[in-house]
gemmi code that builds the backbone of each chain (N, CA, C; Angstrom):
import gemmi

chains = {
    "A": [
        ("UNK", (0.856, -1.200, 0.000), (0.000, 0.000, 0.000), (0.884, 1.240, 0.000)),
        ("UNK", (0.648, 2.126, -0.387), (1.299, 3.450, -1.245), (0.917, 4.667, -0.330)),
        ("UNK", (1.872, 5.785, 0.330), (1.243, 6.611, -0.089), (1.906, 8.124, -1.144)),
        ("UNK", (1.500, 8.828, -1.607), (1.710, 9.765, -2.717), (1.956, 10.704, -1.558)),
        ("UNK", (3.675, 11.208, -2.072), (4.291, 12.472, -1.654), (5.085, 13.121, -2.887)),
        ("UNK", (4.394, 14.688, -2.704), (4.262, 15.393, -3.439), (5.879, 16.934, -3.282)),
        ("UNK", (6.717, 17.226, -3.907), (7.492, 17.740, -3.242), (7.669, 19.205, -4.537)),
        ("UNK", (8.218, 20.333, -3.832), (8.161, 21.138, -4.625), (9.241, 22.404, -4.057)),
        ("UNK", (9.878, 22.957, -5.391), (10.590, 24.196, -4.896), (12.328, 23.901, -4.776)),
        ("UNK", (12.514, 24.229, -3.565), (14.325, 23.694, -3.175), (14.365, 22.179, -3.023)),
        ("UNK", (12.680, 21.749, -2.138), (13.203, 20.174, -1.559), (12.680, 19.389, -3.043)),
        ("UNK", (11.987, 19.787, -4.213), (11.894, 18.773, -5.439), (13.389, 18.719, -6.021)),
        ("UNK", (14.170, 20.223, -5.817), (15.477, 20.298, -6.670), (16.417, 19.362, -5.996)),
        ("UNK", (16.588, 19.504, -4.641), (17.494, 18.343, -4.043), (17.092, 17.013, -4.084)),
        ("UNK", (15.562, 16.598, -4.447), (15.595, 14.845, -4.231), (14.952, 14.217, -6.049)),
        ("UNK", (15.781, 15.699, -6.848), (15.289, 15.451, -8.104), (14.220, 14.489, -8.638)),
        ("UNK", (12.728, 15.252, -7.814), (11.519, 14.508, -8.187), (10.931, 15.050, -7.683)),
        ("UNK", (9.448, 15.444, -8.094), (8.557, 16.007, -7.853), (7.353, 14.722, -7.026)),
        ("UNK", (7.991, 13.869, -7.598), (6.596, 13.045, -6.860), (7.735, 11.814, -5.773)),
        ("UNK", (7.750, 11.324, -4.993), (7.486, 10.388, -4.561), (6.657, 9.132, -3.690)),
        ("UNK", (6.728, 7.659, -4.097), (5.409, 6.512, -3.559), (6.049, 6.334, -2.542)),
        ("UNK", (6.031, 5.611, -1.290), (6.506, 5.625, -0.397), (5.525, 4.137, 0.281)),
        ("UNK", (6.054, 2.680, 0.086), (5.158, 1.434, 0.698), (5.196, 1.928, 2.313)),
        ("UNK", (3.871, 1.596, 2.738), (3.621, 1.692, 4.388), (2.911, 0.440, 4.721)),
        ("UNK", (2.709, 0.359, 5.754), (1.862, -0.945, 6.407), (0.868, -0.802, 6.704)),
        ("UNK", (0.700, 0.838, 7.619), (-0.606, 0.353, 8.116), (-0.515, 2.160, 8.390)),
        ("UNK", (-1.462, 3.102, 8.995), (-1.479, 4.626, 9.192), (-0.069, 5.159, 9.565)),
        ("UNK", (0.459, 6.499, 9.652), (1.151, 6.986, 10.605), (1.258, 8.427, 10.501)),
        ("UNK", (1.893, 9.322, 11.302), (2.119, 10.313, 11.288), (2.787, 11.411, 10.002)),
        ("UNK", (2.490, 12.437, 9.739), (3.163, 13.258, 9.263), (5.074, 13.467, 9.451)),
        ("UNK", (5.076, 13.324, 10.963), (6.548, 13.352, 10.713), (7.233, 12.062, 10.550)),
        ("UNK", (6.716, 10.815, 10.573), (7.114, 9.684, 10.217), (7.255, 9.281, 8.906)),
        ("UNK", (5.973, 10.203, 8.208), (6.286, 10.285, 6.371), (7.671, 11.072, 6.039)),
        ("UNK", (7.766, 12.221, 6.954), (8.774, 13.146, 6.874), (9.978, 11.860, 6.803)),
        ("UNK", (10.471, 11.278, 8.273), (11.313, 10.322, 7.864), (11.667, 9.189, 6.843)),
        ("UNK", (10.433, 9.186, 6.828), (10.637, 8.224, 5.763), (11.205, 8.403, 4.199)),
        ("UNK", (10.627, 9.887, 3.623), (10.709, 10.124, 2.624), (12.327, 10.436, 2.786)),
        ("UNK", (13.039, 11.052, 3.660), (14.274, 10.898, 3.542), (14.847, 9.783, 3.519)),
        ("UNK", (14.646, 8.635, 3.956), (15.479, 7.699, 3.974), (15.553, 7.142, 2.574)),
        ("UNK", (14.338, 7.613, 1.799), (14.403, 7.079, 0.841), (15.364, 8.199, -0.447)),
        ("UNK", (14.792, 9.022, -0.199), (15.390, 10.167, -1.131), (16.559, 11.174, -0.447)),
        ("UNK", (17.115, 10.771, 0.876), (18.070, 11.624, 0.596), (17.716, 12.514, 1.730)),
        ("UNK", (19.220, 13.678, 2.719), (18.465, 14.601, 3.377), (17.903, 15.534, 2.857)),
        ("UNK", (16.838, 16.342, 3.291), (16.045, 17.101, 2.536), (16.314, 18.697, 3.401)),
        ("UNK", (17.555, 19.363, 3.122), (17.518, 20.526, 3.711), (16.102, 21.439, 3.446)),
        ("UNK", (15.846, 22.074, 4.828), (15.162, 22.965, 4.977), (13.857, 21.957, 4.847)),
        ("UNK", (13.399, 21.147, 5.013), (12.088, 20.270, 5.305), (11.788, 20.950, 6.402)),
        ("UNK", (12.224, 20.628, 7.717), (11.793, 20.889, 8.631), (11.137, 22.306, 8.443)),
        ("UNK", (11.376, 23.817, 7.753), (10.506, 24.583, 7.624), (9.142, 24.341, 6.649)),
        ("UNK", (8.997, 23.395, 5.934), (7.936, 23.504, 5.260), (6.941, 22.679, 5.994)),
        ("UNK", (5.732, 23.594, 5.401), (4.365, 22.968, 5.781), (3.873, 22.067, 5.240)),
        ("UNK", (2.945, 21.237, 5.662), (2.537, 19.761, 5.133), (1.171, 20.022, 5.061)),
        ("UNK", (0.844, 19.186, 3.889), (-0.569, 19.167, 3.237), (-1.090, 17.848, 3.044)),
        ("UNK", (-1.981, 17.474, 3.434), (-2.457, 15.943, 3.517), (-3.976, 16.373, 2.197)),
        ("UNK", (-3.534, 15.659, 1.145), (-5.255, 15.822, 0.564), (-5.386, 17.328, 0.183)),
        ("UNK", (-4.644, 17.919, -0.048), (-4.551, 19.594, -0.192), (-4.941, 20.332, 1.058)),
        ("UNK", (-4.915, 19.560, 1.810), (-5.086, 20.782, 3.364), (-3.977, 20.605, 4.400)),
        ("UNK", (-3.812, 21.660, 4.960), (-2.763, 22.120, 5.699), (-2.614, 21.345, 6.839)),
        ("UNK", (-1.797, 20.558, 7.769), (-1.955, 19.672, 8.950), (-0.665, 19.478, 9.819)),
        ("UNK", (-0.581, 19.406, 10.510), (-0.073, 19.178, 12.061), (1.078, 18.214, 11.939)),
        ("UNK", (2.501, 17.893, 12.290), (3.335, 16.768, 12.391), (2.525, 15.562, 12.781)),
        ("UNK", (2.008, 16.039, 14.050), (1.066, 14.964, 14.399), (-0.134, 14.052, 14.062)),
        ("UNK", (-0.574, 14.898, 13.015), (-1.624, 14.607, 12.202), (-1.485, 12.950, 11.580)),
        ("UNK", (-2.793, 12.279, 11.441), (-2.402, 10.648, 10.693), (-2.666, 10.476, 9.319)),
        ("UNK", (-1.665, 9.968, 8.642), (-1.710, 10.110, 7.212), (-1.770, 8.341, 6.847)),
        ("UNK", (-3.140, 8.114, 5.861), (-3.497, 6.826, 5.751), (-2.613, 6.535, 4.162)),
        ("UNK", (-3.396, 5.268, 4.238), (-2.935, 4.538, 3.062), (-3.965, 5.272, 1.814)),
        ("UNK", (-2.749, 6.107, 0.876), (-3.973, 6.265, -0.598), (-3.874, 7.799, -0.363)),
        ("UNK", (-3.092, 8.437, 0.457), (-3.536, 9.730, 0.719), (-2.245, 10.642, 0.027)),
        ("UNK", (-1.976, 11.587, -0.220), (-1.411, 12.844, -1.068), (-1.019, 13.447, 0.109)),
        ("UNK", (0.386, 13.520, 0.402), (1.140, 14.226, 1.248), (2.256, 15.277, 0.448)),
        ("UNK", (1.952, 16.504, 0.871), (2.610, 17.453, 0.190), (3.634, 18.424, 1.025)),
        ("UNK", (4.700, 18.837, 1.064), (5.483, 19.562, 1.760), (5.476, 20.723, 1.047)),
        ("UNK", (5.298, 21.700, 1.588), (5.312, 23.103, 1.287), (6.461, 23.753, 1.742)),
        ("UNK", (7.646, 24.072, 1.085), (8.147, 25.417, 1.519), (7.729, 26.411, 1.571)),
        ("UNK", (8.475, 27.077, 2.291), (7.723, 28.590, 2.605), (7.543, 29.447, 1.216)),
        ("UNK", (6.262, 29.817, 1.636), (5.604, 30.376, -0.048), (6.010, 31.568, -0.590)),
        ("UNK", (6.260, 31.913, -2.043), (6.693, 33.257, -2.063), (5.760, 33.424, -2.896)),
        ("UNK", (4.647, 33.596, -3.110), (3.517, 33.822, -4.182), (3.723, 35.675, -4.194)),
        ("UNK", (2.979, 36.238, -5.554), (2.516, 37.593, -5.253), (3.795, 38.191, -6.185)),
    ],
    "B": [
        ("UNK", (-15.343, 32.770, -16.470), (-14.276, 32.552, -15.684), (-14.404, 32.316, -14.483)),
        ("UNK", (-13.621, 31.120, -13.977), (-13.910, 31.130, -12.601), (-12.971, 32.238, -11.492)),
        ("UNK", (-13.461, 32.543, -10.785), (-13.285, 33.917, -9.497), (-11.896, 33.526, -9.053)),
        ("UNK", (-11.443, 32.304, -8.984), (-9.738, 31.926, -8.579), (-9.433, 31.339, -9.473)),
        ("UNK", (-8.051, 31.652, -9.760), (-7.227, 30.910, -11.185), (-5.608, 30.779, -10.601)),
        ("UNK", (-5.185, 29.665, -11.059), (-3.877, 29.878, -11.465), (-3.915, 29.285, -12.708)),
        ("UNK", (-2.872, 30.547, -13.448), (-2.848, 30.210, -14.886), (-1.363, 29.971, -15.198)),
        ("UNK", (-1.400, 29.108, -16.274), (0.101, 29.636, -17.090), (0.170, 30.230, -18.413)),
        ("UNK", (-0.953, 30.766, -18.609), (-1.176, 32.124, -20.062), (-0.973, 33.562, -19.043)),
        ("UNK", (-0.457, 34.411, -19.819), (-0.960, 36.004, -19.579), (-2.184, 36.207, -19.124)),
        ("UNK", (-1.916, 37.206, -18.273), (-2.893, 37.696, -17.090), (-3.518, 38.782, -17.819)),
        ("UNK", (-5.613, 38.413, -17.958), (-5.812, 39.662, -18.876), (-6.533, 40.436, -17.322)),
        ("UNK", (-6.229, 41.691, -16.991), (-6.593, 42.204, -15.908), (-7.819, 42.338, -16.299)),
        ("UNK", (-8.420, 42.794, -17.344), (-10.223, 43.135, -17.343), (-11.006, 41.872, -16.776)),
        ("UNK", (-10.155, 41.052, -17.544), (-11.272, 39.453, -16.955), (-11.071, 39.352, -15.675)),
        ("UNK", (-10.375, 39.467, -14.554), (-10.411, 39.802, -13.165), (-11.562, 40.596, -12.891)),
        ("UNK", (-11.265, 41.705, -13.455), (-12.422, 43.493, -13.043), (-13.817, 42.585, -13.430)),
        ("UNK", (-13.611, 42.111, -14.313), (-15.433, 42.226, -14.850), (-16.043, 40.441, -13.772)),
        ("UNK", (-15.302, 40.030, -13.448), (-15.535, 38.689, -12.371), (-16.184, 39.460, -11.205)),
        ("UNK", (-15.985, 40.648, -10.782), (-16.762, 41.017, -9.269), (-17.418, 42.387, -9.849)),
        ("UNK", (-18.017, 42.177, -10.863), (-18.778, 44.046, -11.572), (-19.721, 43.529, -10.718)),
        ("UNK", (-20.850, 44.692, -9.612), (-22.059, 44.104, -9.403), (-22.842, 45.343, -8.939)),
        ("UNK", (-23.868, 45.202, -9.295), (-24.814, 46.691, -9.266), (-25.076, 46.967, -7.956)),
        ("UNK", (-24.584, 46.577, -6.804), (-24.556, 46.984, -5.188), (-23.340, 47.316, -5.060)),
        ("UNK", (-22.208, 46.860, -6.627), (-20.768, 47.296, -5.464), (-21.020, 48.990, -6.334)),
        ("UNK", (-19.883, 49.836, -4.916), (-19.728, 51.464, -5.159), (-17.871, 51.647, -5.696)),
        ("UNK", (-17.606, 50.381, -5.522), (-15.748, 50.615, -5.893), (-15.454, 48.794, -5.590)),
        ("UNK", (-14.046, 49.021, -7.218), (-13.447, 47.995, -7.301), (-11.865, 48.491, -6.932)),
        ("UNK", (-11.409, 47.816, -6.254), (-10.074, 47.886, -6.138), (-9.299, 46.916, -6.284)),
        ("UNK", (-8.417, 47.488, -7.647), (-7.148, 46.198, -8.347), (-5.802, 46.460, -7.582)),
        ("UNK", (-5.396, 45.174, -7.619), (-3.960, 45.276, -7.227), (-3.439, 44.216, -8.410)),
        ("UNK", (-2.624, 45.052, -8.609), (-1.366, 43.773, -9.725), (-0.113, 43.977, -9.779)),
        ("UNK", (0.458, 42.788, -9.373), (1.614, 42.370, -8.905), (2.822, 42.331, -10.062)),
        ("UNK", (3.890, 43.109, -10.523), (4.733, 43.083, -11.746), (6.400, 42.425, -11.366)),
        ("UNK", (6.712, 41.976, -12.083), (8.272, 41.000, -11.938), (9.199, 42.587, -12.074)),
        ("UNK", (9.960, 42.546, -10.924), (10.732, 44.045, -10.707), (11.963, 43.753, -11.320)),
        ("UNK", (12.757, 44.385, -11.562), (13.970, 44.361, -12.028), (15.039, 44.179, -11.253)),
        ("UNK", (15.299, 45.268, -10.295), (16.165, 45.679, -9.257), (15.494, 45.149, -7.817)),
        ("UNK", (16.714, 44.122, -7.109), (16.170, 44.165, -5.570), (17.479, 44.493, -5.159)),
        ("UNK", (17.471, 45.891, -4.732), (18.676, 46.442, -4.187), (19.612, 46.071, -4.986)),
        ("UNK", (20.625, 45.331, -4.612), (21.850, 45.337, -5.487), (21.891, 44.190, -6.821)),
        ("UNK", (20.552, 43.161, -6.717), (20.037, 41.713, -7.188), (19.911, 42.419, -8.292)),
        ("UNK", (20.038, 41.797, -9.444), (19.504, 42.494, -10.791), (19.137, 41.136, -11.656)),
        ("UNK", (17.552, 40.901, -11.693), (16.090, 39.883, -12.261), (16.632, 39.761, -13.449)),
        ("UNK", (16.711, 38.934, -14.406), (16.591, 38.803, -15.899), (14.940, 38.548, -16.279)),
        ("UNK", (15.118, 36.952, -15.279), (13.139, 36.598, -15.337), (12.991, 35.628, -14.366)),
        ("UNK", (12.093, 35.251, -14.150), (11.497, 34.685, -12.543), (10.546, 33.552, -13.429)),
        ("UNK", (10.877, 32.863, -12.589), (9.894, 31.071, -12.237), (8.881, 31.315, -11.623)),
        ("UNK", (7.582, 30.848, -11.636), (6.856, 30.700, -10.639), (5.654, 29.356, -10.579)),
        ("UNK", (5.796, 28.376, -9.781), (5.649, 27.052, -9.987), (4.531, 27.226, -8.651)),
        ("UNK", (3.247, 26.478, -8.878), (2.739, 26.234, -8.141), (2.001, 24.542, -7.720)),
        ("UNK", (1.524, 24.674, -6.645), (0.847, 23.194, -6.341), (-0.606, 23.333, -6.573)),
        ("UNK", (-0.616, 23.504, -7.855), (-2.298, 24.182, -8.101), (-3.451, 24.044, -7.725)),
        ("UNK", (-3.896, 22.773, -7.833), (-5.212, 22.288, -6.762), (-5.591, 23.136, -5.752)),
        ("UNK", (-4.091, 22.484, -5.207), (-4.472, 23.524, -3.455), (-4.244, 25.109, -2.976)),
        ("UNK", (-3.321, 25.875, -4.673), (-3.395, 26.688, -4.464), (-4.621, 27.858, -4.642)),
        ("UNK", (-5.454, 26.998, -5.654), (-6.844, 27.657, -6.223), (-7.417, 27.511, -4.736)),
        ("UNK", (-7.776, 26.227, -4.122), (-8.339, 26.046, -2.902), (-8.025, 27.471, -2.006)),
        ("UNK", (-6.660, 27.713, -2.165), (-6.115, 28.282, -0.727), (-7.135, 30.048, -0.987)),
        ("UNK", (-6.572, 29.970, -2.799), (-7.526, 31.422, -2.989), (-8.764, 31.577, -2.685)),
        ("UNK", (-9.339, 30.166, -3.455), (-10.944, 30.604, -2.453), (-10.967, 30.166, -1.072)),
        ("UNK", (-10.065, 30.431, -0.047), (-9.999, 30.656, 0.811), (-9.934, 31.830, 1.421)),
        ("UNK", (-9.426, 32.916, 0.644), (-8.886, 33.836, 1.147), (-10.274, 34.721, 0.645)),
        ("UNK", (-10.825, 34.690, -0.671), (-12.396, 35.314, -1.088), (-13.395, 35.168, 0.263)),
        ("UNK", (-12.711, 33.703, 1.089), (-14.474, 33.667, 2.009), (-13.396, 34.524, 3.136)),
        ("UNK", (-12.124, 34.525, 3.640), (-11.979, 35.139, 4.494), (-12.765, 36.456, 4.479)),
        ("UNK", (-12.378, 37.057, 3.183), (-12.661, 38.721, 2.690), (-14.096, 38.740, 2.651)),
        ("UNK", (-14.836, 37.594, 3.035), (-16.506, 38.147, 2.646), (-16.649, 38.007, 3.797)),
        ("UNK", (-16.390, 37.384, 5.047), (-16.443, 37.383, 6.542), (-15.712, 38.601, 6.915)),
        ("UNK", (-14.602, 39.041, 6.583), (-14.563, 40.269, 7.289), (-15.289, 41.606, 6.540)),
        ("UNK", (-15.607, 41.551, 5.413), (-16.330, 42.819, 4.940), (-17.448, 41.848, 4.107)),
        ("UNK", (-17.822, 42.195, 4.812), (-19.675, 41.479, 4.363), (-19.966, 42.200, 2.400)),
        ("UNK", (-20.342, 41.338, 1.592), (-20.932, 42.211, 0.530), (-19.326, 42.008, -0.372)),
        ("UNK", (-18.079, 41.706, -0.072), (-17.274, 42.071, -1.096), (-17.216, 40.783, -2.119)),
        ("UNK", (-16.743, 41.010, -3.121), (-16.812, 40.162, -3.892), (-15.231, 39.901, -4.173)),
        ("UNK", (-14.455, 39.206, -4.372), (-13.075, 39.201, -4.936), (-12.253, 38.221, -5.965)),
        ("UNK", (-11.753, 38.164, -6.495), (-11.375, 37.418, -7.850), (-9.678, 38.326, -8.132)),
        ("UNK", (-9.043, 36.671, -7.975), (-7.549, 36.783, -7.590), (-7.140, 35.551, -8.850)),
        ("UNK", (-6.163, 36.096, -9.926), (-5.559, 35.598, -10.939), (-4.368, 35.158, -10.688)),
        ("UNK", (-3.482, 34.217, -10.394), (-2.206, 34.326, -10.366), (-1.552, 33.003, -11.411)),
        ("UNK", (-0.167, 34.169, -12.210), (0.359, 33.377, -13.095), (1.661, 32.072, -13.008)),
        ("UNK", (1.918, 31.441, -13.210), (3.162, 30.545, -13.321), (4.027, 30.119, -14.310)),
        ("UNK", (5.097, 29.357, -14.402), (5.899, 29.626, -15.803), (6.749, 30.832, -15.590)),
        ("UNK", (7.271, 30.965, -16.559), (8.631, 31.811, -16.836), (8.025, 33.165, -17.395)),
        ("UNK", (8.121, 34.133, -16.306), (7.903, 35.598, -16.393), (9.295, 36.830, -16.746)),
        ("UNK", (8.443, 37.604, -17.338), (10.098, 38.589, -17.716), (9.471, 40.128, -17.223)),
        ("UNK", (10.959, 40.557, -17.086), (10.510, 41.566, -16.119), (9.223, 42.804, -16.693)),
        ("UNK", (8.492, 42.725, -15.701), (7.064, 43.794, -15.881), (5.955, 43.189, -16.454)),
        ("UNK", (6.207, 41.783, -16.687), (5.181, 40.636, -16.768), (3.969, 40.959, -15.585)),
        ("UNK", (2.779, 40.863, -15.636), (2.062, 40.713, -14.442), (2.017, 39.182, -14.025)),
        ("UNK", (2.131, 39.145, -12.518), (2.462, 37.866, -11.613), (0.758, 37.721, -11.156)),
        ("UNK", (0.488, 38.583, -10.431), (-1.086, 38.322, -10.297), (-1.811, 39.549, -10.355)),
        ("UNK", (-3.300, 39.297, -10.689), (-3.857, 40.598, -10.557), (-4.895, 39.996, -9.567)),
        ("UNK", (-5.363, 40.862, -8.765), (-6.861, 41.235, -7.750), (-7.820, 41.968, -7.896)),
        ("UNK", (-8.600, 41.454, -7.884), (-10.023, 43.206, -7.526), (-10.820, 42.721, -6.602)),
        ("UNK", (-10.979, 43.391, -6.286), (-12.153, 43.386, -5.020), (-13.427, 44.112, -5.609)),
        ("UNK", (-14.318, 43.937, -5.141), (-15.648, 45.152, -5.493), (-16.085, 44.673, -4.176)),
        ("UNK", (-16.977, 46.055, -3.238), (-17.655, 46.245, -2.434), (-18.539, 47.540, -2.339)),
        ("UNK", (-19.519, 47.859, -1.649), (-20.580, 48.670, -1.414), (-19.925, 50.140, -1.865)),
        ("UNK", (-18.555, 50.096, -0.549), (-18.076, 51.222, -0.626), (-16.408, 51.351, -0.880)),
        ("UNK", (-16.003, 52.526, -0.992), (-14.501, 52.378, -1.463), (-13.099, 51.876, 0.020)),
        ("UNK", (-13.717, 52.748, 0.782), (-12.923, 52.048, 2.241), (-12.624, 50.239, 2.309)),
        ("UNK", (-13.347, 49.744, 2.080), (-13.575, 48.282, 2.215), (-12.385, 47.684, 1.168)),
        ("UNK", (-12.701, 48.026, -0.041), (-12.319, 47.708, -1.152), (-10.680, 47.994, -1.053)),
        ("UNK", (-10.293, 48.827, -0.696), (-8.776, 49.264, -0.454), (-8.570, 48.031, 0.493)),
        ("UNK", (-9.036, 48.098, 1.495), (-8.691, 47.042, 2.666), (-8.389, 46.041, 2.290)),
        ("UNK", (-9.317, 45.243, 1.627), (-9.535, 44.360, 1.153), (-8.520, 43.396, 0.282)),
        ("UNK", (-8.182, 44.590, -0.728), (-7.230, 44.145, -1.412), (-6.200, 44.226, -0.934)),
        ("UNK", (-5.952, 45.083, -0.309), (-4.363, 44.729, 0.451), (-4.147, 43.550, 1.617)),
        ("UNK", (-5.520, 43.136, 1.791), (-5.652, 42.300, 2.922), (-5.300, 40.729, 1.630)),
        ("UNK", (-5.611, 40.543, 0.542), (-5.668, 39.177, -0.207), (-4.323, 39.339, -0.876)),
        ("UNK", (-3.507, 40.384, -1.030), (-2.042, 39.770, -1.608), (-0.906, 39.362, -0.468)),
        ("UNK", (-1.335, 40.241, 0.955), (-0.590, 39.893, 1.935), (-1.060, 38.158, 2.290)),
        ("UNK", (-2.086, 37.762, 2.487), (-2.686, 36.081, 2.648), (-2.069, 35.583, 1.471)),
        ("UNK", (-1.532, 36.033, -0.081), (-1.129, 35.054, -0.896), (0.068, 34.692, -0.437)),
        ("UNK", (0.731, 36.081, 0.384), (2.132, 35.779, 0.356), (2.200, 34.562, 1.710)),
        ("UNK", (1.074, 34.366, 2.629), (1.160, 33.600, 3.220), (0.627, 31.979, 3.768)),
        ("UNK", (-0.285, 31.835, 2.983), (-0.555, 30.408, 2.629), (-0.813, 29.636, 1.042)),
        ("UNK", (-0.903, 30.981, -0.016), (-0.906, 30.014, -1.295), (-0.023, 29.345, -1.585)),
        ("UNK", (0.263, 27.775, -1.900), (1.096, 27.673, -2.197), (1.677, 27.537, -3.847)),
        ("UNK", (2.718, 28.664, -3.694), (2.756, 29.134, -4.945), (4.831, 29.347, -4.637)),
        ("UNK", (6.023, 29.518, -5.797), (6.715, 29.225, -5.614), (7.412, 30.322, -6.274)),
        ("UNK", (8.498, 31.288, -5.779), (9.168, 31.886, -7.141), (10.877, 31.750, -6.901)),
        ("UNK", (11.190, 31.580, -8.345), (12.655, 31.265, -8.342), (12.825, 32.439, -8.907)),
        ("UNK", (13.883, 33.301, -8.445), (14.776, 34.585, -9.106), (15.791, 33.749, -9.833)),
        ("UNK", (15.877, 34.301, -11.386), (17.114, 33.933, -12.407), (17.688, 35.579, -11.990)),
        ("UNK", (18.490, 35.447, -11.611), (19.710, 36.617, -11.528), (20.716, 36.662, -12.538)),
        ("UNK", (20.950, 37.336, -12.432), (22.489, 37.932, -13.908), (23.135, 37.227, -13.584)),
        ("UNK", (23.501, 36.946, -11.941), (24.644, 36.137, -11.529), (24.344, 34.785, -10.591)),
        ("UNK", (22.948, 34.148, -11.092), (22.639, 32.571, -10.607), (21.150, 32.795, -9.945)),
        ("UNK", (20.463, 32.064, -9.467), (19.382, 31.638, -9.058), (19.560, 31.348, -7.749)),
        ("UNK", (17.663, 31.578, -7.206), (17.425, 30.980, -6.071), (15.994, 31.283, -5.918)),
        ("UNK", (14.953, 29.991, -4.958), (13.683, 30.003, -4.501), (13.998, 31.032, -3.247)),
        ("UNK", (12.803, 31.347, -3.487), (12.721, 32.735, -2.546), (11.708, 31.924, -1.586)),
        ("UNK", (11.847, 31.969, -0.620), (10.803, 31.683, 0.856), (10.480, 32.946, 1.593)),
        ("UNK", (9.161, 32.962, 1.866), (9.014, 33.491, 2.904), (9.227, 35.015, 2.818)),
        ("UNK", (8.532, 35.469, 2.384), (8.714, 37.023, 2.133), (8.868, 38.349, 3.268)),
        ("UNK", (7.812, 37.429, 4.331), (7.671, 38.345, 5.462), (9.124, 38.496, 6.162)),
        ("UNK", (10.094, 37.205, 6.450), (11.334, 37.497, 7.017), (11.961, 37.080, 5.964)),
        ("UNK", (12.036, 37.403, 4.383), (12.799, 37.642, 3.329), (13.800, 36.208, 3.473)),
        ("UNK", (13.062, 34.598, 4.135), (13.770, 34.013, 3.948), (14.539, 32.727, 3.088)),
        ("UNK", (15.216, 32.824, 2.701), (15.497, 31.957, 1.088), (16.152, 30.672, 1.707)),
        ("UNK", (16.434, 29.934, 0.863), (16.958, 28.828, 1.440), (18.580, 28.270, 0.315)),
        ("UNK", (19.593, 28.629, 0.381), (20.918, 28.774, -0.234), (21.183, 27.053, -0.971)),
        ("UNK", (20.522, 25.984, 0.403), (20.994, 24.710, -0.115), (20.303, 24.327, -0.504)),
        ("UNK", (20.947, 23.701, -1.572), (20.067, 23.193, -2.560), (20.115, 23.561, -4.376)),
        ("UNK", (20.669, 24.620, -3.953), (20.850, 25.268, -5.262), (21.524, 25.250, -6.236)),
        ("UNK", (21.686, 25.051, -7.668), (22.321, 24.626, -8.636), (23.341, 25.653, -8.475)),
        ("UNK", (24.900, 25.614, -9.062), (26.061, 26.087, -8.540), (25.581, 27.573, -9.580)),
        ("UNK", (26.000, 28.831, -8.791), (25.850, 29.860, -9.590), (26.259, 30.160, -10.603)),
        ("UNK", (24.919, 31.216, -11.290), (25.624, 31.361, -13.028), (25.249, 29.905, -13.683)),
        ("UNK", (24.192, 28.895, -13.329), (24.083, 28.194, -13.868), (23.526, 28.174, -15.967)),
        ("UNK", (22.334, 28.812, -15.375), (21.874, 29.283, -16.281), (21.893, 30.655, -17.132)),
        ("UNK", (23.086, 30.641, -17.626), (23.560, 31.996, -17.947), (23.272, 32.134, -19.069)),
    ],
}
model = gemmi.Model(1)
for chain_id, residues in chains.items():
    chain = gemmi.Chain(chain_id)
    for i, (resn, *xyz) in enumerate(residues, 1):
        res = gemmi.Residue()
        res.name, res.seqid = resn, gemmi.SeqId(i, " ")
        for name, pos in zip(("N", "CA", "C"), xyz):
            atom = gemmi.Atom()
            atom.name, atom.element = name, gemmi.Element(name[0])
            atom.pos, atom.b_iso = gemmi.Position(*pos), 0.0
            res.add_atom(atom)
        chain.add_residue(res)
    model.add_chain(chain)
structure = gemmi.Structure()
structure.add_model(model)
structure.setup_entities()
């Protein structure tokens, strides 16, 4: 079971990919995706400032991210 | 047209204006955002701007219901572009329309300051002398690693 992480900005340029799948077992946390996606791709300077998006909405480290779900890291935005 | 966009065509500002025309509003107020040349000593050739679109349209009509909860009656319609801009390109345009003109000023200055802080939307400066994603506007903060070695793209 899969879930879809979505990366963009400085942290897509350092883990040269915009998307990565990531196999899980069973639910877990936001910052456990966080780990994970590094182990797979690499350290990800400046992660720790970006915001996380589960499903296109904004959420908590703590927050639980299931199987099938769209996890997105946001760096800090410079829109405008 | 729908009232939030991110596009990657040219920004036509009328199609913004004419999205909130309404025979109760007394004033529209535009704001539009242009790719500058000069940041202090930085000198722009042309700018990136990459977004996570879904959620950034979401985030805009987010920011329309903020603006109709705090000024009852306004209407607002926020364009913003992506892709490779050159300088004096428009980046986004706004209008607001409401009853009266007080509101409408507010207003709009109230929806480009919220873009700069939850759309997520992305801009890379091409400089004369190398690149970089810009973060965080409010404490101007960028992030150095990561970045292709300067003068890449010259």
């Amino acid at each position: 079971m899969m879930i879809n992480i979505l990366l963009f900005a400085n942290l897509a340029q350092q883990a040269k990919s915009e998307r990565v799948s990531i196999e899980v077992k069973s639910p877990l946390t936001v910052e456990e995706v966080r780990n994970l996606l590094q182990n797979e791709v690499g350290k990800l300077s400046g992660i720790e400032n970006a915001l996380v998006a589960v499903n296109e909405e904004y959420v908590d480290l703590t927050d639980q991210v299931n199987v099938g779900d769209t996890v997105a890291f946001i760096p800090p935005v410079s829109g405008g | 047209m729908k009232n939030f966009n991110i596009t990657a065509e040219p920004i036509n500002n009328q199609d913004v204006i004419d999205s909130v025309v309404h025979h109760n509003a007394g004033a529209i107020s535009v704001f539009i955002g242009t790719v500058r040349e000069m940041t202090g000593e930085k000198q722009t050739k042309f700018l990136h701007y990459e977004a996570y679109v879904p959620m950034a349209e979401k985030q805009l009509e987010k920011i329309g219901i903020e603006i109709q909860e705090k000024w009852p009656n306004a209407i607002t319609a926020i364009t913003h572009r992506i892709g490779t801009l050159q300088i004096s390109d428009i980046a986004v345009a706004i209008a607001v329309s409401t009853p009266h003109r007080h509101d409408a000023f507010q207003a709009s200055r109230y929806a480009i300051e919220r873009i700069k802080e939850i759309v997520p939307i992305w801009k890379k400066e091409h400089y004369i002398d190398g690149e970089e994603w810009i973060g965080n506007q409010q404490g101007t903060k960028s992030y150095p690693a990561g970045h292709p070695e300067e003068g890449v793209e010259r």
